[in-house]
C-alpha positions, -999 to 999 in steps of 0.1 A, spaced: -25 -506 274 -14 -519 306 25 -520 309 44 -550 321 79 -546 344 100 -583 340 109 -591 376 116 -628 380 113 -649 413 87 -648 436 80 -679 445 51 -675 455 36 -673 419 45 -707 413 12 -719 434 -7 -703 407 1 -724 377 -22 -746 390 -48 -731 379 -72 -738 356 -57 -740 318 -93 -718 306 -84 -695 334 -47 -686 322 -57 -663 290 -77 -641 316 -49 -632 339 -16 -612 336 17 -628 332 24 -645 365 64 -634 361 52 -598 355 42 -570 373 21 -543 361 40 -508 361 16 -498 390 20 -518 412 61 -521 410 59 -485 417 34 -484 445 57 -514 468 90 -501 479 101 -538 483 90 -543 444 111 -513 436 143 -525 454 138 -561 432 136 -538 398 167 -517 409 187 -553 421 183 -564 382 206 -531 372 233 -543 399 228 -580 383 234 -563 349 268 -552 359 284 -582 362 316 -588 374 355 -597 358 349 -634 368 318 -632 342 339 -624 312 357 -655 319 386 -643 296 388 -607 315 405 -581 304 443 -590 311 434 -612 276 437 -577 257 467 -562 280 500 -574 278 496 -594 312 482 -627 294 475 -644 262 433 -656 263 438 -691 247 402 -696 238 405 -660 218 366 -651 218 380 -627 194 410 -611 215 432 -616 185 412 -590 167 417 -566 192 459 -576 197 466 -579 164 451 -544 154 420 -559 131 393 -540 150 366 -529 131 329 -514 139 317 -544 123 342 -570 138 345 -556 172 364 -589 187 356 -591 223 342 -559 225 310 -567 217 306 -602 229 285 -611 260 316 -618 281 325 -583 280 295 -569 289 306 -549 318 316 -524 297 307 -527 260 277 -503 245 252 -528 259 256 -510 296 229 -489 275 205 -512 282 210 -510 320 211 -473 320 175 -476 304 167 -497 334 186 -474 358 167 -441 342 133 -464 341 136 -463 383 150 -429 386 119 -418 368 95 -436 389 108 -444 424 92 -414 440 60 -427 429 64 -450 457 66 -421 480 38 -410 470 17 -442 471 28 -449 508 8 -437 536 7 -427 568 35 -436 591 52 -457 566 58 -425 544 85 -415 561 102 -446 563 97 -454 527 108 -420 518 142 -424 539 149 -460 519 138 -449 488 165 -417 490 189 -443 494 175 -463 467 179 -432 447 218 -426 456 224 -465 447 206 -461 414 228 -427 403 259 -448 415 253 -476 391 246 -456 359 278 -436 371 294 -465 370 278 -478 340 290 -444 318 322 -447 337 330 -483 322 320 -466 284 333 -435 285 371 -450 291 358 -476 263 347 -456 236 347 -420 247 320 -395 247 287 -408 252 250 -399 245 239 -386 275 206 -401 286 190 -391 316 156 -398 309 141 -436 298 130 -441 265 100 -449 250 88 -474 219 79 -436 204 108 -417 211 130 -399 185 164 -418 190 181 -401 159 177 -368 183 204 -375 210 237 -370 201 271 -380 208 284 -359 241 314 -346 245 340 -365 265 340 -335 282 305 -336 289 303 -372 297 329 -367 319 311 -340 340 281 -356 336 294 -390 351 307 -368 384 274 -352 390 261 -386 392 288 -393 417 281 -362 436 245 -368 442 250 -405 445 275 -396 474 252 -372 491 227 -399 495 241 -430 507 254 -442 538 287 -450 550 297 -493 544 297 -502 581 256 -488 574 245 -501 543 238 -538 533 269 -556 520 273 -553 483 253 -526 477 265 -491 466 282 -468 499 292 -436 497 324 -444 495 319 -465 464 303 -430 448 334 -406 463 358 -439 447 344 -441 414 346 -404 410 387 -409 419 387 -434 389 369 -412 362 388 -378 373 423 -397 372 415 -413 332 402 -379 324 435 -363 336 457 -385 314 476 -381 288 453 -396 266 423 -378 271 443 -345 280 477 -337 267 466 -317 238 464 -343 209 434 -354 213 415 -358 172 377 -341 184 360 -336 213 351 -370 214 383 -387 225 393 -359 248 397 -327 264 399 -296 231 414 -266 256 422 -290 288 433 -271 317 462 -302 333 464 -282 363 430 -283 370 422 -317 362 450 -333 381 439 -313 408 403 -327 407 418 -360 404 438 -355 433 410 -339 456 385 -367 445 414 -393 462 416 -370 492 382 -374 496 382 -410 499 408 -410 523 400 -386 547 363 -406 554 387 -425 572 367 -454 564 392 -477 546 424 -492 552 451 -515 536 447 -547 544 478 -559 563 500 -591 543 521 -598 570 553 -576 559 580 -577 563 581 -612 564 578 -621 527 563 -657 528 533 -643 545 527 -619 526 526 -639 490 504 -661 509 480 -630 521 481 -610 490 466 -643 473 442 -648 504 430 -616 499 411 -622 467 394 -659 479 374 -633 507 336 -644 502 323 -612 511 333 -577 513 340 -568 548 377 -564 544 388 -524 551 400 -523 521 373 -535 498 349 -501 489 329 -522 465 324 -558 448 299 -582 439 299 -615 460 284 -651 453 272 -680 465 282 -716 452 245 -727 446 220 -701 439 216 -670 415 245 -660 396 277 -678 400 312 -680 388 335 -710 381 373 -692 380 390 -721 392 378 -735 361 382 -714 337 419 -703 348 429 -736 365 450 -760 348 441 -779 322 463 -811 339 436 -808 368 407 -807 339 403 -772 339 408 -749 310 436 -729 315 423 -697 298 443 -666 307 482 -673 301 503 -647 322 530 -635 298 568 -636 300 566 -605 296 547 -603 325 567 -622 346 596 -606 338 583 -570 349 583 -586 387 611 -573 411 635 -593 429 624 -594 466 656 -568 470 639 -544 444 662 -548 418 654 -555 381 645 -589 375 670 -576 341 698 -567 366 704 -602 371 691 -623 339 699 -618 304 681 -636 271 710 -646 249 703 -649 210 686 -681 207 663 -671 236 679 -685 268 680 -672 303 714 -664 316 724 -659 349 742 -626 352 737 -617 388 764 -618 415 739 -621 441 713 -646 432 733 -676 418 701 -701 409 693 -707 375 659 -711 382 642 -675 370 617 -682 398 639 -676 425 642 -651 448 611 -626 430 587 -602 450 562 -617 469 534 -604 446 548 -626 419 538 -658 443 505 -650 452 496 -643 413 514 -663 391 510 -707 386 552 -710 376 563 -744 367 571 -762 403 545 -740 420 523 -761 441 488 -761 438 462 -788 443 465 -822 446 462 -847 417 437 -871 402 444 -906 419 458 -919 386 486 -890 387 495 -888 420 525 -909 417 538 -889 391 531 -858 411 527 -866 448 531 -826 460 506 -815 437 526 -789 415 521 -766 386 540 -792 360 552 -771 326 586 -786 325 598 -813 296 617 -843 318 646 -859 293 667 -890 306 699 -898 289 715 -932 291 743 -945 271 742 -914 249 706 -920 243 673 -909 250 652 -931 272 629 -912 284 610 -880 273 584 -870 295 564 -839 294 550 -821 319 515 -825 331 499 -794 326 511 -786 287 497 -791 251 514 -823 252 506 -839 288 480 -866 294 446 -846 307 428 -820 282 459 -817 266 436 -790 241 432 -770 276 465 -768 281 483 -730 280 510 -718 257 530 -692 280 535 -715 304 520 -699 331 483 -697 344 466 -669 370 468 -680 409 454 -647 420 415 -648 417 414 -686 421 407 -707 455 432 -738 460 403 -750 479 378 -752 450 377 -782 422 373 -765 393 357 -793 376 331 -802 398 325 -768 423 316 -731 420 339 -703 434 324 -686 458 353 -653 462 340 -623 457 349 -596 427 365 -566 436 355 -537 414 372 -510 441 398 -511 466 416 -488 487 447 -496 472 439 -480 443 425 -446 461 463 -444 473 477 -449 441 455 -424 425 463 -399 448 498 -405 444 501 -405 406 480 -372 406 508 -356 437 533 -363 411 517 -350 382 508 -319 401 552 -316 408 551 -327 443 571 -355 440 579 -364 478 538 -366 486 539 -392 453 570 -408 467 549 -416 504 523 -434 489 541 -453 464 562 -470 492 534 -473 512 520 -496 485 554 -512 483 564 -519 518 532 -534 524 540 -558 501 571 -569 521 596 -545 495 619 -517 502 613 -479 493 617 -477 453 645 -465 436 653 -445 405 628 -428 383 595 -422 405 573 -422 374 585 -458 365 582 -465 402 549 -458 404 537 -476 369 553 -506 385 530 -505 417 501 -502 397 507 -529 373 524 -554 399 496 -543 426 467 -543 401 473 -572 382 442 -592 365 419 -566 381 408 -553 346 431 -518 357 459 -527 332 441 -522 298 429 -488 308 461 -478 324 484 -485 293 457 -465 268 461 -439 292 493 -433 296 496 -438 259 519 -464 259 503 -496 238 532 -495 214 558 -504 237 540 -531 258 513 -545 236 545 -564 219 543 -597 205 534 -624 236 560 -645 249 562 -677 266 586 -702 281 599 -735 271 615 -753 303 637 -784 294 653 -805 322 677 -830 311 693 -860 332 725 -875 318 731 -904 335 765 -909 318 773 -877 334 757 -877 366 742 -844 356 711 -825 360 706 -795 335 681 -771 330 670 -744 306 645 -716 304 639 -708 270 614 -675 259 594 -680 227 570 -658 209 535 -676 214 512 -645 197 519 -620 172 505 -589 179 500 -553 165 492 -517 176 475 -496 152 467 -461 168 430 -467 163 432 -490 192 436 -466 220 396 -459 215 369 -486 207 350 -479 179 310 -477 180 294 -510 166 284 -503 132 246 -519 142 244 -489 170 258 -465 140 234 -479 115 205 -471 144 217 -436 153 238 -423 120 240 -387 140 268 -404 162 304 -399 151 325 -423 147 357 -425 168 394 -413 151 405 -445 126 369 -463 123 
């Protein structure tokens, strides 16, 4: 029986639907291609591989991204986050984990690594089916082809294996006859090695950025993604000695020798001398909150500092609507991910010190001024300038508003505080903010922290009626250097760490860190990293989910005007908006109990 490979577009099939109705049965499926032919055209091939880079998706797909299960923000529309923070996870209630906004790295990236093996298996065909002086030519792109292909279902394992662990290792596509129940669950170990032997070949047959078409997989992408892998595999996690089976982690792991792969796979990156950081305008701080912002509205990937991403376009193929989804609900947008207090509260002052050095939370939940250098109130004040370009506070500006509000809110700010007038020893007014639970647009939209994401979002896009066009970011230089630096200090050189931890810092407009360099250097990658789907994977890593995967916290911001009194007093309250809890079983995502009920040879993970 002839096979059939799905490849929708072509417009050029369109002109045959006018064909007779009689004439229809006898013809093959006009959004089809026959297996032959896809594998005798080089240009069909590339079409076939471009649906597995589709497949990937991007952060800005999820919508709710991954911060929603970190302790950086609380998802208000849940798509079952709460299962996961609250410690309910289950194989058969996996919460997000198995939802279709999270399927850049749940266990249906199977599905593309069946597409991924399907053209591995067949693209020398096309090779083969060239002929005379194209053959060379064709052989050339589809080598290339070949390195993109082993990149993507490197990345594909890479997204699993620091989901659920070992993985069945599948190198091969499968067929409607094919013995499933005979592959079993590898090793992390082996999934681990395997994933870099992807990564390896991947690397040794692609082309520098400046020479391959934007978007697509580069070597550096392949030498980057290795960096990632190596430094999860090294962690504490996967390789301190704990871990249950083989499944979860390393059974005799050498630490030496892993953080020494970790640390070469950086090195490797940076001596292509490719990539750069992308200067913010430091030292002076105002530019660079403004730059570290602008950085992630770029529409395309040309930046020295982007290795890889996926980009868009605002009207055609796949497209994402961020401002949307994160923007305000007062600008009728849905306000989704809610930035923590506990999040904001991690950010520096611009001086480096501890935002605690110089605010206290008294009993009842009030900020205190404690400092005896920054005397404002405000908690806003006087922060790093990461904490600008990332955070919507209350008094932030933003966008300008609807006609009918403008009076209320001529500068177009973030709006969160509650407004009371006092006159006579009464209450004559009580107005609340525009962008809360209680203000006059989509008040249901409206967050409970008190806080949306800036960073991601375009103040030059209406959510409600335009498409975003910025581009996702899946690896950045930034994070080579910060690999290579946690792996220095793992490895005892502590002075090597200590180089490229400020160089992270400083280029964000702060001084050289000071105190412990380990804390140091968690700070860089939370601050630095923050809503690029780094933070969940960090803090399972570093085993740490029971200290920061605490109950979420918000703020309740009251200004009161006593006109008796000629006063003007404000307070910033912290309250508890989620409960949450960490059960051990959550370092590791189980296996769906559909995939376990398909393939009962898998084992389970630890707690499931």
């Amino acid at each position: 029986m002839k096979k059939y490979i799905n490849i929708k577009v072509l417009s050029f099939l369109l002109l045959l639907l006018s064909s007779c109705e009689e004439e229809i049965l006898d013809k093959d499926p006009l959004d089809r291609y026959s297996e032959e032919l896809v594998w005798s055209d080089i240009n069909l091939a590339d079409s076939y591989l471009n649906t597995a880079y589709r497949n990937m998706s991007s952060g800005f797909n999820t919508n709710l991204n991954l911060a929603g299960v970190s302790d950086h923000t609380f998802f208000i529309h849940i798509y079952g986050t709460d299962v996961y923070v609250q410690g309910n996870i289950t194989p058969s209630n996996m919460g997000p984990f198995d939802h279709s906004r999270f399927r850049f790295l749940n266990w249906q990236l199977f599905d593309n690594i069946q597409i991924i093996n399907t053209f591995l298996a067949n693209i020398d065909e096309v090779v083969e089916n060239s002929e005379g002086s194209e053959r060379e030519a064709v052989q050339q792109r589809a080598d290339i082809m070949k390195g993109e292909a082993l990149f993507l279902r490197a990345f594909s394992y890479t997204q699993m294996a620091r989901t659920f662990g070992g993985l069945p290792i599948l190198t091969e596509p499968f067929g409607i006859d094919d013995d499933y129940l005979s592959i079993p669950r590898g090793s992390f170990e082996e999934t681990v090695d395997f994933i870099v032997q992807d990564c390896d070949a991947a690397a040794a047959l692609l082309l520098p950025k400046d020479e391959m078409e934007m978007g697509r997989a580069t070597k550096g992408a392949a030498l980057a993604l290795k960096s990632r892998i190596l430094l999860f595999a090294a962690s504490d996690l996967t390789a301190d000695g704990t871990a249950e089976n083989e499944y979860v982690g390393y059974e005799n792991p050498d630490r030496t020798a892993l953080w020494t792969a970790a640390k070469n796979a950086a090195k490797a990156v940076m001596d292509m001398g490719t990539y750069t950081l992308a200067d913010f305008g430091a030292p002076d701080k105002e530019a660079v909150a403004y730059n570290y912002y602008d950085f992630f509205r770029q529409k395309d990937l040309s930046n020295s500092e982007v290795i890889w991403g996926k980009m868009f376009v605002a009207d055609v193929g796949e497209r994402h609507r961020t401002n949307l989804w994160q923007g305000p609900n007062g600008l009728g947008n849905y306000g989704s991910n809610n930035p923590t207090q506990g999040l904001v509260d991690t950010y520096q002052m611009e001086d480096g010190s501890s935002f605690s050095d110089h605010f206290t939370v008294d009993e009842n939940g009030y900020y205190q001024n404690i400092s005896g250098k920054y005397q404002n109130e405000n908690i806003y004040y006087y922060r790093e300038p990461r904490f600008y370009g990332s955070i919507l506070y209350d008094s932030a500006v933003w966008q300008p508003r609807f006609p009918d509000l403008v009076d209320r809110d001529p500068l177009g700010i973030y709006d969160r505080r509650t407004r009371i007038t006092i006159k006579d020893g009464n209450v004559t007014s009580d107005l609340v903010g525009i962008d809360t639970r209680q203000g006059p647009v989509q008040s249901w939209n409206g967050g409970y922290t008190g806080y949306v994401t800036k960073k991601m979002m375009d103040h030059e896009v209406i959510g409600k009626d335009q498409y975003n066009e910025n581009a996702w970011i899946w690896l950045r230089y930034a994070e080579i250097i910060m690999n290579y630096a946690e792996a220095s200090l793992a490895l005892g050189e502590t002075q090597e760490a200590a180089t490229y931890i400020n160089m992270i810092r400083n280029r964000a407009g702060m001084p050289d860190f000071t105190g412990d360099i380990e804390q140091a250097l968690r700070y860089e990658r939370e601050i630095e990293f923050t809503f690029e789907n780094i933070r969940w994977f960090d803090i399972r890593r570093w085993k740490i989910l029971e200290e920061t995967l605490v109950d979420a916290k918000g703020i309740e911001i009251i200004e009161t005007t006593n006109l008796d009194e000629g006063t003007v007093n404000t307070t910033w309250r912290r309250l508890t908006v989620q409960d949450r809890n960490v059960e051990e079983k959550m370092y590791w995502i189980p296996i769906p109990s559909d995939e376990m009920n398909k393939a009962p040879q898998l084992v389970q993970n630890p707690g499931y």
